[in-house]
N, C-alpha and C positions, 0 to 999 in steps of 0.2 A: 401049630402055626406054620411050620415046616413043610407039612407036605399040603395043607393050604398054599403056599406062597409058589409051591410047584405046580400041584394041580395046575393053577394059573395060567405060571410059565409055559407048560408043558400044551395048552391051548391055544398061549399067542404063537408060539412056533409052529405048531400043525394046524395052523389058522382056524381052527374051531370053536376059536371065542364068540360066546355072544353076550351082549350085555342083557343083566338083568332087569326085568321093567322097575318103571320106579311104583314109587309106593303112594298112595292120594289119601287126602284126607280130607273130609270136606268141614268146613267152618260155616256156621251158618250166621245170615246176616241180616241184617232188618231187612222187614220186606216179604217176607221170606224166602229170602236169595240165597246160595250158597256161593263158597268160593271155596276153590280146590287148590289146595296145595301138595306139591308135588315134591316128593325125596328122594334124591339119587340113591342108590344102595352102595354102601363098603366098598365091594368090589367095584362097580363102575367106575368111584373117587378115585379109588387106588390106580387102575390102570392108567385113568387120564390125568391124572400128575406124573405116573413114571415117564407116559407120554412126552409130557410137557416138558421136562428135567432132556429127556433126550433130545426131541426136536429145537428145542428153544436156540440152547448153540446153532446149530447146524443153519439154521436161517437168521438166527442175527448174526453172524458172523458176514451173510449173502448181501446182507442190508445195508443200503448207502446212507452215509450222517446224513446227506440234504432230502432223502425220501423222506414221504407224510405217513405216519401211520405210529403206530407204537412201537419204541425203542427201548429196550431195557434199561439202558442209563442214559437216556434221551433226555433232553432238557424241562421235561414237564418232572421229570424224580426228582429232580434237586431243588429244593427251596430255600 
């Protein structure tokens, strides 16, 4: 898992990250229609949550109380 979690690292720093494609699956429907569903893989999760853990501060902290848009402890969280 260790040098999984490097590999990684070791990509997003020397910018050679590429994401994985996702994976499909197709479902079939009356009709005979299908419908494709689509799965991110491990690693793409993983990165864009670390993503998200980092950038999230950085621009809600940018973000004004009276802007529209989604706010982390913005009044639509609280009930």
């Amino acid at each position: 898992m260790e040098s999984f979690l490097q590999q990684i690292k070791d990509e997003l720093v020397s910018n050679t990250y590429r994401r994985m494609r996702v994976r499909k699956k197709e479902i079939p429907k009356d009709g005979g229609k299908v419908r494709i569903l689509r799965f991110p893989r491990f690693v793409t999760v993983l990165v864009q949550g670390d993503l998200k853990l980092i950038l999230e501060p950085i621009f809600e902290a940018d973000s004004q109380s009276g802007s529209y848009g989604y706010h982390l402890n913005g009044p639509h969280m609280k009930r």
